[in-house]
RODO-2510 file (C-alpha; in nm, 4 decimals, decimal comma):
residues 451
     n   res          X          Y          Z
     1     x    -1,4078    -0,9572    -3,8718
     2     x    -1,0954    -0,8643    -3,6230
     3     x    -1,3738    -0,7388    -3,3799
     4     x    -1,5716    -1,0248    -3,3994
     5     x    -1,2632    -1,2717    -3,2990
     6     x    -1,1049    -1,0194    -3,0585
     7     x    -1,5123    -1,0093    -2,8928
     8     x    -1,5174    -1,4422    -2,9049
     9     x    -1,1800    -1,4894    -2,7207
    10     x    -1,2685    -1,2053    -2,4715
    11     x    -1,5709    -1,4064    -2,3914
    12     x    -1,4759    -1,7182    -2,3672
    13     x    -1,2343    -1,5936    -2,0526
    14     x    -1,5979    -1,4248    -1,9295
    15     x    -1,4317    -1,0727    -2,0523
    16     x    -1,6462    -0,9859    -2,3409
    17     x    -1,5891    -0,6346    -2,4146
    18     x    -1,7884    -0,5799    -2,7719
    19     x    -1,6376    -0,3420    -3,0013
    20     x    -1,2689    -0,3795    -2,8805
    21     x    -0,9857    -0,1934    -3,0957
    22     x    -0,6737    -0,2171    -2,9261
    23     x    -0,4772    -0,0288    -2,6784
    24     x    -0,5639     0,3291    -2,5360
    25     x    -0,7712     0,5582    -2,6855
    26     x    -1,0523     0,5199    -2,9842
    27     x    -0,9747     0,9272    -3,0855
    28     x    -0,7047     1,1153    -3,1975
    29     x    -0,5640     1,3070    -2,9162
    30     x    -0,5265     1,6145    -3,1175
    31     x    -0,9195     1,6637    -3,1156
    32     x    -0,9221     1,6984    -2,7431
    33     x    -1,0881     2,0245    -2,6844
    34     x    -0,9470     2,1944    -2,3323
    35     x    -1,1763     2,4473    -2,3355
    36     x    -1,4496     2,2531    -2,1887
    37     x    -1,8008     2,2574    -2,2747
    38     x    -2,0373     2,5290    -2,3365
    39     x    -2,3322     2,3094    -2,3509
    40     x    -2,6055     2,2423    -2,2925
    41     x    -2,4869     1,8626    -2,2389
    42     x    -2,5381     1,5688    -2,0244
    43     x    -2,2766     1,3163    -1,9070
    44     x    -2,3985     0,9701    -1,7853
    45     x    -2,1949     0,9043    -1,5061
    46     x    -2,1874     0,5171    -1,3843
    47     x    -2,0975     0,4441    -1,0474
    48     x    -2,0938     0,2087    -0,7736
    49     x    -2,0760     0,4509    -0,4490
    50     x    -2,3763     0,2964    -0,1911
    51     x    -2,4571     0,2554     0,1260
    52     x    -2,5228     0,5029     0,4108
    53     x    -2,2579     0,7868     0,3374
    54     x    -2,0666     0,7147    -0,0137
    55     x    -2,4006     0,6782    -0,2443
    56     x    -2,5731     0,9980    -0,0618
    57     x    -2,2579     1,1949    -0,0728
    58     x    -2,1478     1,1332    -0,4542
    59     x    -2,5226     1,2131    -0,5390
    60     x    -2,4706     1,5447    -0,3513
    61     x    -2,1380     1,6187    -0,5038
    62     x    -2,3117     1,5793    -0,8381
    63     x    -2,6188     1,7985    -0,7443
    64     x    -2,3441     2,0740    -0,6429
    65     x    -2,1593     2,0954    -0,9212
    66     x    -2,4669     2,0782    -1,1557
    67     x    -2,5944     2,3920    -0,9845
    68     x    -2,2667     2,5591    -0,9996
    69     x    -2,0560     2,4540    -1,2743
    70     x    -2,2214     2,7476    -1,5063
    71     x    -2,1473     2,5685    -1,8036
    72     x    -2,4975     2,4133    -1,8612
    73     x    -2,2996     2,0558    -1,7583
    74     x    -2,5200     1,8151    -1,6653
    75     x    -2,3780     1,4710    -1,5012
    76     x    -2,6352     1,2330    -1,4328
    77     x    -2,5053     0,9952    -1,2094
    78     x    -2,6207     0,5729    -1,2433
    79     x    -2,5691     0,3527    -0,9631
    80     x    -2,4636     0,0143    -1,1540
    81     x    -2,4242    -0,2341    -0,8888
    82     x    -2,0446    -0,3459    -0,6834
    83     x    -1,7710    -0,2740    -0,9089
    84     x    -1,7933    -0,6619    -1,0702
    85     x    -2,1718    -0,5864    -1,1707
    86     x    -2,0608    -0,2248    -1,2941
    87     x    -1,7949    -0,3491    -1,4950
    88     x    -2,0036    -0,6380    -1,6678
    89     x    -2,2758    -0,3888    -1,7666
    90     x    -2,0047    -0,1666    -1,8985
    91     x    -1,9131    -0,4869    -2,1363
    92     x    -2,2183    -0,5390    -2,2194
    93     x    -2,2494    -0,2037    -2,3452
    94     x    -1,9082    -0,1990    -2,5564
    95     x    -2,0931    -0,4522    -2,7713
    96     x    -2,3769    -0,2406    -2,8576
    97     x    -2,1990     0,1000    -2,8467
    98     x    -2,3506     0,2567    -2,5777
    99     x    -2,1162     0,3256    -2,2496
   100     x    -2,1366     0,6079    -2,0868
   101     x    -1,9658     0,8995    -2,1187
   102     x    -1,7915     0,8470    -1,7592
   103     x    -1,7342     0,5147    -1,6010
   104     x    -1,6087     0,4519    -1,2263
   105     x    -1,4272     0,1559    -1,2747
   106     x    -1,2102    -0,0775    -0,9972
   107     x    -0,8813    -0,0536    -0,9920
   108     x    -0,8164    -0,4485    -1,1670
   109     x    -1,0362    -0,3449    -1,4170
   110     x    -0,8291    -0,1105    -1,5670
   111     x    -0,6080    -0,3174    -1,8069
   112     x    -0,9703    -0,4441    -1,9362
   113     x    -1,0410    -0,0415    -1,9690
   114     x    -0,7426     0,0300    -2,1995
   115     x    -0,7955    -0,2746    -2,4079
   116     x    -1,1755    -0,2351    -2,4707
   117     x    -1,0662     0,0564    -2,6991
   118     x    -1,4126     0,2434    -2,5861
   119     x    -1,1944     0,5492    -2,3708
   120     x    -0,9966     0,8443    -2,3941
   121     x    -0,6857     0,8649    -2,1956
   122     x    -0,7350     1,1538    -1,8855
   123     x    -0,3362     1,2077    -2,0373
   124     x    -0,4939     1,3554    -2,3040
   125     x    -0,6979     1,6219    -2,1396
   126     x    -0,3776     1,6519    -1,9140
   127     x    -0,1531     1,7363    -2,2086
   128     x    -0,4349     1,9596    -2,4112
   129     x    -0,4505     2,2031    -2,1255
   130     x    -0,1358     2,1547    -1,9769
   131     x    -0,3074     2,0477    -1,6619
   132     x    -0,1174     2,1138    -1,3379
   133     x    -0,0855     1,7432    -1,2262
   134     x     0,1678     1,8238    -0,9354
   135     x    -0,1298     1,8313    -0,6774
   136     x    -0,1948     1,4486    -0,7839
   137     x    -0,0528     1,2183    -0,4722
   138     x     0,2109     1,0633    -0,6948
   139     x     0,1931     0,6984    -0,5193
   140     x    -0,1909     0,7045    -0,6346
   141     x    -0,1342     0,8457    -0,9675
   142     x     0,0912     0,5813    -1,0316
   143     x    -0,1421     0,2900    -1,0002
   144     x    -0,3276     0,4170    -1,2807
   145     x    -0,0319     0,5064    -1,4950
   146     x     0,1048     0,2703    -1,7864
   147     x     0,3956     0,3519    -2,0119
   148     x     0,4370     0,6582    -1,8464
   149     x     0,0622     0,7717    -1,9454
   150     x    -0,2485     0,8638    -1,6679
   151     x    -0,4951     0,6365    -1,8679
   152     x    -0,7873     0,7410    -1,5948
   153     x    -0,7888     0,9847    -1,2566
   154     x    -0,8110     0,8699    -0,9235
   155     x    -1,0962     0,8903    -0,7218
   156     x    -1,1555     0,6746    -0,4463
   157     x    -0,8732     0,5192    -0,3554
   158     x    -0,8030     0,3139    -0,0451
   159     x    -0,5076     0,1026     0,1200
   160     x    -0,4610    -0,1550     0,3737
   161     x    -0,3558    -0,1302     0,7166
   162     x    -0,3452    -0,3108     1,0197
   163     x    -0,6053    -0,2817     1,3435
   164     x    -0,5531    -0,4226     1,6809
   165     x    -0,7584    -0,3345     2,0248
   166     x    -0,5612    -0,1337     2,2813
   167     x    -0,7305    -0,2403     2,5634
   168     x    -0,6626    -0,6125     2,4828
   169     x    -0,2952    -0,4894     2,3649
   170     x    -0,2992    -0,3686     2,7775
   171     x    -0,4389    -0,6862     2,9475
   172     x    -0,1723    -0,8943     2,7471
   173     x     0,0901    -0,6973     2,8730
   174     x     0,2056    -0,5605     2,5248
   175     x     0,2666    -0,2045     2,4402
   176     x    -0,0509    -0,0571     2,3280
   177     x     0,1180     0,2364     2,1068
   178     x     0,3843    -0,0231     1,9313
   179     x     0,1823    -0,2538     1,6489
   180     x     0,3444    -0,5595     1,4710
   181     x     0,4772    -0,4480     1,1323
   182     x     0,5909    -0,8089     1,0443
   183     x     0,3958    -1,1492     1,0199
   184     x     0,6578    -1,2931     1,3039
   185     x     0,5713    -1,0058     1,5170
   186     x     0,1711    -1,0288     1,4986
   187     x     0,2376    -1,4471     1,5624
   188     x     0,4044    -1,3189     1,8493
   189     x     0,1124    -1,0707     1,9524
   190     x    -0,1271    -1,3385     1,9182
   191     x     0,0504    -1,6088     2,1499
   192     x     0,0460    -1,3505     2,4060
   193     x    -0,2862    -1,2653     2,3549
   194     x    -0,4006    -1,5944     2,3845
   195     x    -0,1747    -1,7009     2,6871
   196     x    -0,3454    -1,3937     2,8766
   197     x    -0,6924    -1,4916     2,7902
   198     x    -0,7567    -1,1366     2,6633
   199     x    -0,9547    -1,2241     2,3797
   200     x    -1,1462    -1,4903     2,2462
   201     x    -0,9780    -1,4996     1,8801
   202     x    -0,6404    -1,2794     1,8671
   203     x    -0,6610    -1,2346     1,5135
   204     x    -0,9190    -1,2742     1,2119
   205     x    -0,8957    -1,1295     0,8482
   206     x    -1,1700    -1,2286     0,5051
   207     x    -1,0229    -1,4640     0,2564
   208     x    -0,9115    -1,2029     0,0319
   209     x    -0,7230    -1,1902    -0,2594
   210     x    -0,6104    -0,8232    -0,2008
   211     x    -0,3857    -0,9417     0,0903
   212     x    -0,1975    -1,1636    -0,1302
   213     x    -0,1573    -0,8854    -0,3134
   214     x    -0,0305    -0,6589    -0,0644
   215     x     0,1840    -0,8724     0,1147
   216     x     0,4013    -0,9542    -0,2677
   217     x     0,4165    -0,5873    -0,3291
   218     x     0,5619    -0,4824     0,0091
   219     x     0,8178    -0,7440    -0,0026
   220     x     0,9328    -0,5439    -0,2849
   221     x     0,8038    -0,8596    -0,5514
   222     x     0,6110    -0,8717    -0,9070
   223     x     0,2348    -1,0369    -0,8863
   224     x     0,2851    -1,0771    -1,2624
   225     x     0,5856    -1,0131    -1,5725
   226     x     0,6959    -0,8361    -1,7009
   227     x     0,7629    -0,5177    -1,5108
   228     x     0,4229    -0,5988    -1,3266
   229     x     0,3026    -0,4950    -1,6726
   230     x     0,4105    -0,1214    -1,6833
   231     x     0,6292    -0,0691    -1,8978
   232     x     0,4905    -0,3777    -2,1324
   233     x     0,2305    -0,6682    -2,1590
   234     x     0,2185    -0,8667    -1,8855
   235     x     0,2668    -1,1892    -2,0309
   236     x     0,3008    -1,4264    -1,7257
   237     x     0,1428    -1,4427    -1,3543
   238     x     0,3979    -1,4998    -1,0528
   239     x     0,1982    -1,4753    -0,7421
   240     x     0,3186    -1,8151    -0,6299
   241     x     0,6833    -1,6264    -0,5598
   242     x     0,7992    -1,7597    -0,1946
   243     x     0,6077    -1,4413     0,0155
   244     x     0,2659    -1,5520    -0,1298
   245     x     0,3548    -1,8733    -0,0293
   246     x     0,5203    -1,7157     0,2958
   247     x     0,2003    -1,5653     0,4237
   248     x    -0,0392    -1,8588     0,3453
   249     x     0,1893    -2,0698     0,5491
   250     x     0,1998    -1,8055     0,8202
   251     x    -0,2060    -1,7812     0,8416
   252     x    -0,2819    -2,1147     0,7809
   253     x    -0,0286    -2,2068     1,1266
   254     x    -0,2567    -1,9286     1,2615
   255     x    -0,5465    -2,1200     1,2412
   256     x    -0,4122    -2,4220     1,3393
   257     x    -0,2948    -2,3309     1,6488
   258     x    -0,6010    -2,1645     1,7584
   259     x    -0,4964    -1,8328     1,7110
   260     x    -0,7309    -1,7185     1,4167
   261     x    -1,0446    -1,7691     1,3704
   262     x    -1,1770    -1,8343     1,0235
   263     x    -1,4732    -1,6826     0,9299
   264     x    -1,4350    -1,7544     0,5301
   265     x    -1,4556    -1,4668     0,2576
   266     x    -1,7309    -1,3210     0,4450
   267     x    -1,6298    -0,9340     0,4842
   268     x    -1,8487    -0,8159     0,6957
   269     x    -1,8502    -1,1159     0,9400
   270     x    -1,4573    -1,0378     1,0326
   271     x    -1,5138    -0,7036     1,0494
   272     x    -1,8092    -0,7805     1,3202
   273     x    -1,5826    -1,0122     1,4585
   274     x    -1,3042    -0,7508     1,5338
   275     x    -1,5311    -0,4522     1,6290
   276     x    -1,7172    -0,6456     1,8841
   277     x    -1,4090    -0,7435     2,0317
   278     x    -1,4154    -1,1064     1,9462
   279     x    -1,0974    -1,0795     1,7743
   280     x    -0,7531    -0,8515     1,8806
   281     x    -0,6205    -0,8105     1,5412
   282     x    -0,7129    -0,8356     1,1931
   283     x    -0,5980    -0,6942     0,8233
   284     x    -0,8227    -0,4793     0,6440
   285     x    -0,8762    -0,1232     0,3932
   286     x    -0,8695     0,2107     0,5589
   287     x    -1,2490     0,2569     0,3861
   288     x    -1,3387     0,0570     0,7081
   289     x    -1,1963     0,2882     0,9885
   290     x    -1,4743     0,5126     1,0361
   291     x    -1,7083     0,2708     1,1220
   292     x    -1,4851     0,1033     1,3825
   293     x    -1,4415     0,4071     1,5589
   294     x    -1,7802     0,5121     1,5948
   295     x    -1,8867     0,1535     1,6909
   296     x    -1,6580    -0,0224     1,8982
   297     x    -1,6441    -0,0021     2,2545
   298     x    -1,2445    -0,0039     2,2808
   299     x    -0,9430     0,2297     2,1660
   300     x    -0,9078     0,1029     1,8448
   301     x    -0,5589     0,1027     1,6869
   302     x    -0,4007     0,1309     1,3656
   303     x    -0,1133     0,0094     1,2729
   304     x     0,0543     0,0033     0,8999
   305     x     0,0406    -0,3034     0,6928
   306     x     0,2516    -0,5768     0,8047
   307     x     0,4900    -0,7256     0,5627
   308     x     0,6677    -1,0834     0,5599
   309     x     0,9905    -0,9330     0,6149
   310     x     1,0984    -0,5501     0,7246
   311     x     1,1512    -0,3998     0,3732
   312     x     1,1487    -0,0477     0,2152
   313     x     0,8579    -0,1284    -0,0200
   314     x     0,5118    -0,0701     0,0725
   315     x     0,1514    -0,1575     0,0482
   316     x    -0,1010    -0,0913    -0,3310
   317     x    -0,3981     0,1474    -0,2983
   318     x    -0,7097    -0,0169    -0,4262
   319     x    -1,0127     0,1465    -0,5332
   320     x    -1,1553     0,2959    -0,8041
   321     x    -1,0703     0,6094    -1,0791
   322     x    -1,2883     0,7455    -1,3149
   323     x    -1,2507     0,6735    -1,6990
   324     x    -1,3713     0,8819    -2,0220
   325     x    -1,5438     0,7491    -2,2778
   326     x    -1,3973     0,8094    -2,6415
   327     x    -1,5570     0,6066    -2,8869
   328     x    -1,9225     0,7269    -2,9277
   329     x    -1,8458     1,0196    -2,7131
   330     x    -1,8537     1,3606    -2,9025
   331     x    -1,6121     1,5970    -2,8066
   332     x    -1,8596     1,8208    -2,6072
   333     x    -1,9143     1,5370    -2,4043
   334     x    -1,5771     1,4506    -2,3591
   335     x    -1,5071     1,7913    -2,2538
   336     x    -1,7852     1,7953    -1,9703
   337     x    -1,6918     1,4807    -1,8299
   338     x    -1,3608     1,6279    -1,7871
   339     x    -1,4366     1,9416    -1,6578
   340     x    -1,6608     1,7466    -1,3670
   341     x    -1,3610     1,5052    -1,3051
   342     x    -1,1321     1,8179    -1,2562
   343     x    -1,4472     1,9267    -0,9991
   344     x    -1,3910     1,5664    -0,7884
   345     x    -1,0228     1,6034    -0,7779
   346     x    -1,0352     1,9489    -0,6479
   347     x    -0,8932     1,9764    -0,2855
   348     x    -1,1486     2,1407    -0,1437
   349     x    -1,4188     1,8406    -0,2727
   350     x    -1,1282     1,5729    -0,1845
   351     x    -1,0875     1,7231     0,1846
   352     x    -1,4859     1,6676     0,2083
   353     x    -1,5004     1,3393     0,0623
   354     x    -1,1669     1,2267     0,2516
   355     x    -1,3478     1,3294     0,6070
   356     x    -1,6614     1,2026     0,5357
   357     x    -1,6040     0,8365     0,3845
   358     x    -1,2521     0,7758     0,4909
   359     x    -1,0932     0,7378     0,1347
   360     x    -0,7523     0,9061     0,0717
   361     x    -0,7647     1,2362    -0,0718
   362     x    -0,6288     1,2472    -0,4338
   363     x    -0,5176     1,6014    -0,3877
   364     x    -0,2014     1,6725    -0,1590
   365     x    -0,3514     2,0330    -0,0729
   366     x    -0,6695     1,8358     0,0417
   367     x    -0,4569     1,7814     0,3323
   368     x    -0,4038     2,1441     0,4261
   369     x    -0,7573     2,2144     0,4400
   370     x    -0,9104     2,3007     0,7886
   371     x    -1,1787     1,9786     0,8009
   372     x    -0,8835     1,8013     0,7671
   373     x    -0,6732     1,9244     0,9746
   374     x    -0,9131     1,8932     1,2760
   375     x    -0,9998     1,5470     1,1786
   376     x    -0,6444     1,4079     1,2320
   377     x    -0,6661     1,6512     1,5495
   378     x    -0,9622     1,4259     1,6757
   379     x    -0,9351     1,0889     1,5506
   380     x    -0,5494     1,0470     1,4616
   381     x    -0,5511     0,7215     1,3390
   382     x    -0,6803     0,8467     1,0087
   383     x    -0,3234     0,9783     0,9580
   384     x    -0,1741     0,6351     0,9904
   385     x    -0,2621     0,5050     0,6500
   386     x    -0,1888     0,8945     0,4933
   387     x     0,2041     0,8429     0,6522
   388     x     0,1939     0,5010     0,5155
   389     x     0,0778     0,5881     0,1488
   390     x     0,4049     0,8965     0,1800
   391     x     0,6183     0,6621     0,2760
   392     x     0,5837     0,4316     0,0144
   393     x     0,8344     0,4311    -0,2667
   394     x     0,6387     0,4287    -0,6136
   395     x     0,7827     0,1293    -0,8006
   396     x     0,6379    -0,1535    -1,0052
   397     x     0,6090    -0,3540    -0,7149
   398     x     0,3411    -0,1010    -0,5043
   399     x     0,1774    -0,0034    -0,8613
   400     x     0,0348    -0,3269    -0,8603
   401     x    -0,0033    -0,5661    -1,1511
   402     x    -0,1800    -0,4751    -1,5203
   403     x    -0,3075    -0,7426    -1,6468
   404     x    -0,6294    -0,7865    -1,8173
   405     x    -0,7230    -1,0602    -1,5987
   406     x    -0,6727    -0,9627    -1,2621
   407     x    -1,0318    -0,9993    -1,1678
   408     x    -1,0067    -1,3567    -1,2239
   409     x    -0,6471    -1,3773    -1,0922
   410     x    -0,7617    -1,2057    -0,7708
   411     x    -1,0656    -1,4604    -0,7215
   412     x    -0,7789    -1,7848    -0,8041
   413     x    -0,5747    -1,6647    -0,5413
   414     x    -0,8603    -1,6421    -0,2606
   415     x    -0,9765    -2,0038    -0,4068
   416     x    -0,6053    -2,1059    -0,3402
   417     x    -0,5786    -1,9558    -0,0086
   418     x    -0,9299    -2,0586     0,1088
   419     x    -0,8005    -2,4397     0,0067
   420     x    -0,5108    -2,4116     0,2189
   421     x    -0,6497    -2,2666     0,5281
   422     x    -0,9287    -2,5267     0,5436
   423     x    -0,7492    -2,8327     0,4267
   424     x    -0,4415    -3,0191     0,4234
   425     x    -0,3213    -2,8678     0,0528
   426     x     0,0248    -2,7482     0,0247
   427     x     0,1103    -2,3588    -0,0161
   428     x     0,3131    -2,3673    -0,2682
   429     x     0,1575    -2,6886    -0,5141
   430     x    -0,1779    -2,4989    -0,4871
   431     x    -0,0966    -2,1109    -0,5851
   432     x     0,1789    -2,2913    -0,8252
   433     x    -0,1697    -2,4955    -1,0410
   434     x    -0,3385    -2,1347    -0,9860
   435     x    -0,0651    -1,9594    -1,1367
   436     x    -0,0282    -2,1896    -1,4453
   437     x    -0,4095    -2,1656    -1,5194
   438     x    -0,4310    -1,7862    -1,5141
   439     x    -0,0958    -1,7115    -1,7153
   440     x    -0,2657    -1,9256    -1,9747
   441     x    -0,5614    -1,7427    -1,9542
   442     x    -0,3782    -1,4108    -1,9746
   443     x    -0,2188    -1,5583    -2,2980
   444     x    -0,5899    -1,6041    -2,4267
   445     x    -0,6609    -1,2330    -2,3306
   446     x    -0,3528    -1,0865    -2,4931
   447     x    -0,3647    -1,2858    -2,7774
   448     x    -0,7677    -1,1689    -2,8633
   449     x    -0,6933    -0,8167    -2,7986
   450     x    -0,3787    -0,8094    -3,0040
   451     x    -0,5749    -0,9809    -3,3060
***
């Protein structure tokens, strides 16, 4: 009966996650075998790594360790769609019992991971072995740990930074090796950009929620409360705090004076934008670097994240980690899955994923290793966001908010914005009606998984 209300509430807030039963894991922790497994096993592995690089490359990394892992381990890895399809397949499969026994999830899904009651804490494997965890970048760790517990581990992780052209930096008569690190400063950019004529469109970013995101956390401020849900339930959403309301007001003047274009939620449009040289400026996630390198035809620059005001906090990764299913896993399976996540975290597999898709390296000794090494020699603005991410203090503020409904948070805070920049509606009236709709459906979600 409990799992049949806890399943209703879930879906009438579109988070149906079946068989839910409470926080953490479904197993004692005491059965966590560390020896790994001696097999022969298989471990359905869902993912959501595509396109010309990631997809090929995690499919690789599988085929390698499957050939060498000498523990008849056998991961078999299932693309699953973008991490929203992925995620609402792995729901779907909580109600009939049948996830997989390793699931790459987002990184706002992983409230909704805890609560389904379908996984085993990575913490346990961690404290069953007595794992070395010091090799773990502690500012990425900490995203995925709650109450002081790694609930899942890292994989592809991300941040945001800041990109500007050089060349156009030049012909406005700005210093091409000094990038805004405020709002006030980029305004500034742009004026001077647009006074010299040396671009069509000095700036451009999607209508993203992320950026709201980002910009609260490194001004050092809570996108929801308690304790941005670490150390507790968040119980109440407070993105409409004065810098979310700050930097709406700051884009949407943007826009208005003709120094942004808008080109919507549309991704990959702003990204074309910037790299054709449309646009001087523009926000966006390190994932993206790569390509902008190898296609535009001017010294691209990067810059790290600009913040409302100069402040000692810092930007949140974003991303994905990698989850372990408990309940209708058997311990042999459980076992594998971990042994194949300790494969992905290894440095030398981070250093090879790092240099070939752009993500941050989970491992700090990934760093040390020679591909490395020689990449930063050749294309140093790789290193910008890896300063950035060392540099940023690990609080509750840059471990982002837990709540179980941040994917719908996230996608009320790009409605909000996108109402703002194309109409008249006020900042602060619009994220404050946003804010009072998603607290109350985060009081729906705790209250059906507390049941």
């Amino acid at each position: 009966m409990r799992i049949k209300k806890l399943a209703a509430g879930l879906l009438a807030l579109g988070l149906a996650a079946g068989s839910l039963s409470g926080c953490g894991s479904s197993d004692d922790s005491s059965k966590v075998s560390s020896a790994g497994a001696d097999g022969p096993v298989t471990v359905e592995f869902w993912h959501s790594m595509t396109g010309a690089v990631n997809g090929p490359l995690l499919n690789q990394l599988i085929a390698d360790y499957n050939k060498t892992n000498g523990k008849k381990i056998t991961v078999k890895g299932v693309f699953q769609g973008n991490y929203d399809e992925a995620i609402a397949k792995y729901k779907a499969a909580a109600q009939t019992g049948s996830t997989p026994a390793l699931m790459q999830a987002y990184d706002i899904g992983s409230r909704f991971m805890i609560d389904s009651g379908t996984i085993k804490p990575v913490q346990d494997f961690i404290n069953a072995e007595k794992y070395d965890v010091s090799d773990l970048q502690p500012n990425i760790a900490g995203y995925y740990t709650i109450d002081k517990k790694l609930y899942s581990m890292p994989f592809n992780t991300s941040m945001p930074v800041f990109y500007y052209n050089k060349d156009v930096f030049k012909k406005a008569g700005l210093d091409p090796d000094k990038p805004p690190t405020t709002l006030a400063e980029i305004r500034t950019d742009a004026e001077a950009i647009k006074k010299a004529g040396a671009a069509k469109y000095p700036f451009t970013s999607a209508i993203y929620g992320w950026f709201v995101e980002q910009e609260i956390a490194a001004n050092g401020d809570l996108y929801c409360t308690p304790g941005n849900g670490r150390s507790g339930v968040a119980t109440k959403m407070s993105f409409d705090n004065p810098t979310a309301v700050e930097f709406l007001e700051w884009w949407k003047k943007l826009i208005d004076d003709g120094l942004s274009i808008n080109n919507g939620r549309d991704t990959a449009q702003n990204q074309t934008t910037f790299s054709s040289g449309a646009s001087a400026m523009m926000l966006e996630s390190t994932g993206v670097l790569g390509g902008f390198v190898k296609t535009a035809n001017f010294n691209v620059g990067v810059g790290t994240y600009p913040k409302v005001n100069a402040s000692s906090s810092g930007p949140i990764i974003g991303g994905a980690s990698l989850w372990i299913g408990g309940k209708g896993h058997s311990s042999a399976e459980q076992a594998a899955a971990w042994d194949f996540i300790k494969y992905l975290s290894s440095p030398k597999v981070q250093a090879k994923w790092h240099v070939a898709t752009g993500y941050f390296p989970i491992s700090k000794a990934a760093l040390k290793e020679p591909e490395v090494v020689s990449l930063y020699k050749k294309v140093p603005q790789f290193k910008v966001a890896v300063d950035q991410l060392a540099a940023t203090k690990l609080s509750p503020a840059t471990q982002g908010c837990a709540a179980g409904v941040m994917p719908q948070s996230r996608k009320a805070v790009e409605d909000a914005l996108e109402k703002v920049l194309t109409t008249k509606a006020d900042a602060k009236t619009t994220l404050e009606a946003a804010q009072k709709d998603i607290t109350s459906q985060l009081g729906d979600y705790n209250s059906s998984v507390n049941q």
